[in-house]
C-alpha positions as CSV (number, residue, x, y, z in Angstrom):
1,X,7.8,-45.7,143.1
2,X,10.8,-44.2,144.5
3,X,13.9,-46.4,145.6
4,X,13.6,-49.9,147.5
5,X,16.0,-49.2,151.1
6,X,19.5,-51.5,151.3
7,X,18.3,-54.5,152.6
8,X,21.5,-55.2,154.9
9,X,20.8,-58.8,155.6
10,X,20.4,-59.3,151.9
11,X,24.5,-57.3,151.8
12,X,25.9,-59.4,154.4
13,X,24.8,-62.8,153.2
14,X,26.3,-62.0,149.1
15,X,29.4,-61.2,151.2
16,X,29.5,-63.8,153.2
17,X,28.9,-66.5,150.0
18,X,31.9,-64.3,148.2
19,X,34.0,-64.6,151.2
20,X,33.1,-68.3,151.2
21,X,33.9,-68.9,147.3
22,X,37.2,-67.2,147.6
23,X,38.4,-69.5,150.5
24,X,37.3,-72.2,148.4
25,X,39.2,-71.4,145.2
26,X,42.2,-73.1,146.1
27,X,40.7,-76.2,146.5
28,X,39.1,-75.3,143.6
29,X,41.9,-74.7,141.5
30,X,44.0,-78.2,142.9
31,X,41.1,-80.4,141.9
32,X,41.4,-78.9,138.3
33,X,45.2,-79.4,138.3
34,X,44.9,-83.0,139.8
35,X,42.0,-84.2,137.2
36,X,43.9,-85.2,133.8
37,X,42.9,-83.9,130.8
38,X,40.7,-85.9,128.3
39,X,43.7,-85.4,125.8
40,X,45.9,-88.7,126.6
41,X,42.7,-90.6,126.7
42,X,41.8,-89.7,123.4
43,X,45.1,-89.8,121.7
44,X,45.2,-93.2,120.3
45,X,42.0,-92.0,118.7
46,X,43.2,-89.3,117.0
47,X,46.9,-91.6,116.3
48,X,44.4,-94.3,114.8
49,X,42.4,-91.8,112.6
50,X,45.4,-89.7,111.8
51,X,47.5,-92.9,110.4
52,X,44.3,-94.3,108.4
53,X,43.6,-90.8,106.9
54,X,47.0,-90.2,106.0
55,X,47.2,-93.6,104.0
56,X,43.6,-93.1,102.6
57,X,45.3,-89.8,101.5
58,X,48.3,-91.3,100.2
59,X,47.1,-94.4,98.8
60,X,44.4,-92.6,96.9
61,X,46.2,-90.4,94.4
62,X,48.3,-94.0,93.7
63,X,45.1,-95.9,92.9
64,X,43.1,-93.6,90.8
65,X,45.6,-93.6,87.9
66,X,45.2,-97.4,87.5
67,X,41.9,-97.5,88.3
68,X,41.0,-94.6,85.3
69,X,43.3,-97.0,83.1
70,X,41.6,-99.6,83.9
71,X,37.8,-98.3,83.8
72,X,39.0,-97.1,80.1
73,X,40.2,-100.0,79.4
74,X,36.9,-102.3,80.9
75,X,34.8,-99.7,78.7
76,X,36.5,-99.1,75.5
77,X,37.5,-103.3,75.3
78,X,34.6,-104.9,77.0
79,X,32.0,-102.6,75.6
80,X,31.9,-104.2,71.7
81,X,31.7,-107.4,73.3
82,X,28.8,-107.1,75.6
């Protein structure tokens, strides 16, 4: 088959589309700094999640004593009787 000849109108026009994408890449890179990022909108999520996890978490090691005290206590008093 051999090699396929430069096709120069095919060289000029990726040129011209790179010479294009540079001059926009200013404009480009303002847009990106002018959009906010998604992190404020999201951050009484994550303060809303983060405060009930944390009491789940702290609230949880509290309760389980008295609730294995009292599940012994249900069982071991209330069994004989039912």
């Amino acid at each position: 088959m051999g090699a396929r000849p430069l096709d120069m109108g095919m060289l000029v026009e990726t040129a011209e589309t790179a010479r294009r994408a540079v001059q926009l890449l200013p404009l480009a890179v303002w847009v990106v700094a002018m959009v906010p990022p998604p992190v404020p909108l999201l951050l009484p999520t994550v303060l809303v999640v983060d405060s009930v996890l944390a009491t789940v978490l702290l609230t949880v090691p509290l309760l389980l004593p008295i609730v294995l005290v009292v599940g012994w206590v249900l069982v071991t008093v209330l069994r004989p009787v039912l």
